[in-house]
MARLODO-206152 format. One line per field, with one value per residue (C-alpha): residue number from 0; residue in one letter; z, x, y. Coordinates in Angstrom, 2 decimals. Each point is the difference from the previous one (the first is absolute). Layout:
! MARLODO-206152
num = NUM	...
residuo = a	...
pz = Z	...
px = X	...
py = Y	...
! end
This chain:
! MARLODO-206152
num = 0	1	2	3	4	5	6	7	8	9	10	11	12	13	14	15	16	17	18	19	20	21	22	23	24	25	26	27	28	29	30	31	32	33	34	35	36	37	38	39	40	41	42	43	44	45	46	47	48	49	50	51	52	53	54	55	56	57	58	59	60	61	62	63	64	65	66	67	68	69	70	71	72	73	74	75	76	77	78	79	80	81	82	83	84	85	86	87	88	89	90	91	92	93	94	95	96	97	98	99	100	101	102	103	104	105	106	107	108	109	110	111	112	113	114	115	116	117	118	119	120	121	122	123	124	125	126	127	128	129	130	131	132	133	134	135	136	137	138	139	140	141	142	143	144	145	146	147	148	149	150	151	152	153	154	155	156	157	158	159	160	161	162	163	164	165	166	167	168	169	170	171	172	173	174	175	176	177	178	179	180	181	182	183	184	185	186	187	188	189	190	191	192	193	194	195	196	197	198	199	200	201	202	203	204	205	206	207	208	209	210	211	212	213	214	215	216	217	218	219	220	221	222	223	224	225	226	227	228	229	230	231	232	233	234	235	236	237
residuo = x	x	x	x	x	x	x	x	x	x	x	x	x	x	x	x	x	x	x	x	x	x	x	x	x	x	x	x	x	x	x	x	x	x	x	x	x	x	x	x	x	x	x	x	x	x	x	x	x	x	x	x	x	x	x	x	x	x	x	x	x	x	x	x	x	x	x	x	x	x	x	x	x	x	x	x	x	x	x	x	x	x	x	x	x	x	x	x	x	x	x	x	x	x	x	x	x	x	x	x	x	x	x	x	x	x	x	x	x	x	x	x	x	x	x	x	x	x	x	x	x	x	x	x	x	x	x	x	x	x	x	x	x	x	x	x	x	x	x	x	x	x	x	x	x	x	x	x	x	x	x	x	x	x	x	x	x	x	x	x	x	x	x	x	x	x	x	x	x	x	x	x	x	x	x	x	x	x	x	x	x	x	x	x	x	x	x	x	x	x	x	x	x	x	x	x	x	x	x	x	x	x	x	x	x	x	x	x	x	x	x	x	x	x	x	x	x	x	x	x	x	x	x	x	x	x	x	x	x	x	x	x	x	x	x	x	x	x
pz = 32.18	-2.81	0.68	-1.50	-1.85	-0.88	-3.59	-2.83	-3.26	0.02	-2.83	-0.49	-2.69	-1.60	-0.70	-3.42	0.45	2.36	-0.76	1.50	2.14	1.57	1.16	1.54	1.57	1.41	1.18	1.58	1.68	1.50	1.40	0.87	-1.60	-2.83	-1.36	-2.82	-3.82	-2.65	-2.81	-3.13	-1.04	-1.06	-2.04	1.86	-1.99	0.69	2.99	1.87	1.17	1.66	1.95	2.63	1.71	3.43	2.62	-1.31	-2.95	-1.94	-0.52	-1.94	-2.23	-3.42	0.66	0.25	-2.88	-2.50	0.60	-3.01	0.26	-1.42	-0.33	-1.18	-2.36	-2.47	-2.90	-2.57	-3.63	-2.70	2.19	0.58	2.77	0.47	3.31	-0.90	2.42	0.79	1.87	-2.90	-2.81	-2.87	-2.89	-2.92	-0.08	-2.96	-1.20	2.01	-2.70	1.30	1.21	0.85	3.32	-2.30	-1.56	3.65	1.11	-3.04	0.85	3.95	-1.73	-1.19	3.05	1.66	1.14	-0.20	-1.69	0.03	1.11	0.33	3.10	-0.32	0.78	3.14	1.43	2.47	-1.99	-0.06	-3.31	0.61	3.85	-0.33	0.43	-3.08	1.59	0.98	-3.88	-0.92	2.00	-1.55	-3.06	-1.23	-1.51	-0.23	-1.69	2.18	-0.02	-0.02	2.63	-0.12	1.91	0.23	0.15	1.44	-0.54	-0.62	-0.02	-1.46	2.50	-1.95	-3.47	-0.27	-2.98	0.28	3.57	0.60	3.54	0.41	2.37	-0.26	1.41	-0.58	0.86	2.05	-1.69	-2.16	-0.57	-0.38	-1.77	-2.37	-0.32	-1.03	-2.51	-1.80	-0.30	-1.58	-1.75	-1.48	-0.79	-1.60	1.76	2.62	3.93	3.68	3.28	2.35	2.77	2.19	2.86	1.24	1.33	0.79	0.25	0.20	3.02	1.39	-0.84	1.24	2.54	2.34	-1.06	2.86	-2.03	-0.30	1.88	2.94	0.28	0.19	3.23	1.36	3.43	-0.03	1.22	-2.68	-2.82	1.95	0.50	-4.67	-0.21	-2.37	3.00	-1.28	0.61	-1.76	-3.32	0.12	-0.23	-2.95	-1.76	0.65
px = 5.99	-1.97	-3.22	-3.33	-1.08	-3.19	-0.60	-0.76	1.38	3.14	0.12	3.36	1.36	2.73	3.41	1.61	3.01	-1.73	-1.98	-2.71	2.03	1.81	-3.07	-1.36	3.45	-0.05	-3.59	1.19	2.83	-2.12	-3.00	2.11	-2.74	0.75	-3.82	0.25	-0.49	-0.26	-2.93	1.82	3.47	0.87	3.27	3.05	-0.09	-3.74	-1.25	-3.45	-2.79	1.57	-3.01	1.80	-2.45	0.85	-1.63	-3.27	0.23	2.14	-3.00	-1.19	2.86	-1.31	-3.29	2.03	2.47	-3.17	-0.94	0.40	3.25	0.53	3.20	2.34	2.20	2.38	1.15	2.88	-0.81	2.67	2.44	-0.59	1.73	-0.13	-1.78	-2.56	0.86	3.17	1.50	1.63	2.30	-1.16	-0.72	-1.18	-0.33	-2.36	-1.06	-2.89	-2.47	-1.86	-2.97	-2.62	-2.34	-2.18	2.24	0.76	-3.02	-0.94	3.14	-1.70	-3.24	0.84	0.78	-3.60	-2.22	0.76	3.20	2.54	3.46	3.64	1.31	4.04	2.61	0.62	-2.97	-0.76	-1.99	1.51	1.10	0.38	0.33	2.73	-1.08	0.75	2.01	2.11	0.62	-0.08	3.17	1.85	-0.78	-2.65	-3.30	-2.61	-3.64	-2.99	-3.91	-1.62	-1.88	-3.57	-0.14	-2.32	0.69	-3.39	1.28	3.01	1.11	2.98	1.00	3.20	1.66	3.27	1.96	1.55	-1.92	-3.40	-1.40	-3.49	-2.21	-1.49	-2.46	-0.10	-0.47	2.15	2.94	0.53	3.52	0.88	2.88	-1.20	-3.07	2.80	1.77	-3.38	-0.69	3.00	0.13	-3.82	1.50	3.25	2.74	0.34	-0.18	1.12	-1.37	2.05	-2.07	-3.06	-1.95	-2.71	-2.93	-2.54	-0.50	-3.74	-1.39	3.44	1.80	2.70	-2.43	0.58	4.13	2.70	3.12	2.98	2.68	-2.73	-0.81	4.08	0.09	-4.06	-0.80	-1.51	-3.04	-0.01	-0.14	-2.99	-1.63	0.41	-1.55	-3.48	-1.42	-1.66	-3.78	0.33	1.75	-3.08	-2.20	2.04	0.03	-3.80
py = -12.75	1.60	1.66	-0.05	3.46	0.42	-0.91	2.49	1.58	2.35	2.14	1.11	3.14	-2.22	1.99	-0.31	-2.83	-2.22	-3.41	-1.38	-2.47	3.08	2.01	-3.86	-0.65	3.52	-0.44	-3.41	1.83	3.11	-1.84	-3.57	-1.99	-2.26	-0.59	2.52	0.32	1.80	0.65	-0.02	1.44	3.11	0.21	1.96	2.90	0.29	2.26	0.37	-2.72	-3.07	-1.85	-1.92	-3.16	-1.01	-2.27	-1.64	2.52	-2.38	-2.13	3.12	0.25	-0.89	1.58	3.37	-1.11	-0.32	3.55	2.47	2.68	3.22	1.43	3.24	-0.46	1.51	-1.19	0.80	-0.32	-0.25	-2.70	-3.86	-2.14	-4.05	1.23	2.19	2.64	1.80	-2.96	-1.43	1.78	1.47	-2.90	2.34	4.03	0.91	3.93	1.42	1.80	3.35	-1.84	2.14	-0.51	-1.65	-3.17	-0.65	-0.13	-2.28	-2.17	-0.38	-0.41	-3.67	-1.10	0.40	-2.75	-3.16	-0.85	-2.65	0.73	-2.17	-0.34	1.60	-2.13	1.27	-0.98	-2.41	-2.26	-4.00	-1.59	-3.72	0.95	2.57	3.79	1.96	2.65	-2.56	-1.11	3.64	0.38	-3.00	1.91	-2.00	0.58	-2.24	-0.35	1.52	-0.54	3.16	0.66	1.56	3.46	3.16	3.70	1.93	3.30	2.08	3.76	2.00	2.35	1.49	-0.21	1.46	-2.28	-2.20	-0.21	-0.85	0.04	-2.32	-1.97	-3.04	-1.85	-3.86	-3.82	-1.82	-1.80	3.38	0.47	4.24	-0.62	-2.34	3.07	2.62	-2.56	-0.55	3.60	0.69	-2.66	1.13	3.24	-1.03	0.90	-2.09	1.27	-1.36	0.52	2.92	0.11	-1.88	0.86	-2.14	2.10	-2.30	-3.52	-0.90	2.22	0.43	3.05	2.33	1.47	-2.39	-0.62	0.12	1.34	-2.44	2.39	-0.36	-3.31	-0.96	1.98	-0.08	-2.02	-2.77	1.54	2.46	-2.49	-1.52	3.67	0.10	-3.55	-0.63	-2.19	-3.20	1.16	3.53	-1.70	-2.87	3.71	0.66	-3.06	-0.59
! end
């Protein structure tokens, strides 16, 4: 017999290697209650803010998808891949110039505002009902719409070429690798995405997180202690 839990938002501090179906199937597993989603994917190699919905929550679950992100990222100028991040091999190397703090900044600079971007192949996004990611990996590639985002502000926390260390703040539907490509693409010698931690995902942030390693061995009771219950997150939201 499965149990009722009360119904709320698990935030969970995704581990690098794991998809968003794992940390839900886990959930599942640990609280034996099979009413659970997620609010938007975050790629495997990607760490930090998962918001998990469960109960009556998962009539919430596009309200919390539409919420703004910001990120930490890092980002490798100098080397392409069909990816966009480090997922995928190496497609083109190109010289990295001497750029001072300056040209990078100016390369981040043209990606402020609102913007459009194209959504990478391996995204989720359907082309005549297929996913693209699914394409991608038949070796395909296929014409996308751009899609209309906004970044609302952005800092450079660390330069050290080929290397540049950054956060960004931004719409939903923002894709961080496609970000990294553009920049480097703006400054000339191309660039890939190395690493991604999501810090905050509209008024949810790590604050609140139960770490992965925990919530594969916490009680059930434990995961219910963590829970966003439903009349705090309508404070939030409000």
């Amino acid at each position: 017999m499965i149990e009722e839990v009360p119904s709320g938002v698990l935030v969970v501090d995704k581990d690098s290697g794991m998809t968003s179906h794992d940390l839900v199937a886990i959930t599942r597993r640990q609280l034996n209650f099979k009413k659970i989603g997620h609010c938007g994917t975050l790629d495997p190699m990607a760490t930090g803010v998962m918001m998990l919905v469960i109960g009556k929550a998962t009539k919430l679950q596009d309200r919390l998808m539409s919420e703004d992100k910001v990120y930490d990222g890092s980002l490798k100028l100098g080397e392409t891949t069909g990816s966009q991040d480090k997922e995928s091999d190496i497609e083109e190397v190109r010289e990295v110039p001497a750029y001072s703090d300056v040209e990078i900044k100016e390369g981040f600079e043209h990606f402020v505002g609102d913007f459009e971007q194209i959504p990478p192949m391996v995204s989720a996004i359907k082309k005549n009902g297929v996913p693209l990611y699914k394409l991608a990996r038949q070796g395909k590639t296929v014409e996308r719409k751009p899609r209309a985002v906004r970044v609302m502000d952005y800092q450079i926390h660390r330069v050290g070429l080929p290397e540049v260390d950054f956060t960004v703040h931004c719409t939903k539907g923002f894709y961080v690798r496609t970000y990294a490509h553009d920049i480097g693409q703006q400054l000339g010698c191309g660039a890939h995405l190395i690493a991604l931690r999501r810090t905050r995902s509209g008024k949810f942030d790590l604050s609140r997180a139960i770490k992965t390693e925990d919530l594969k061995v916490a009680s059930r009771q434990e995961i219910i202690d963590k829970m966003i219950k439903l009349d705090e997150i309508a404070e939030m939201l409000s």
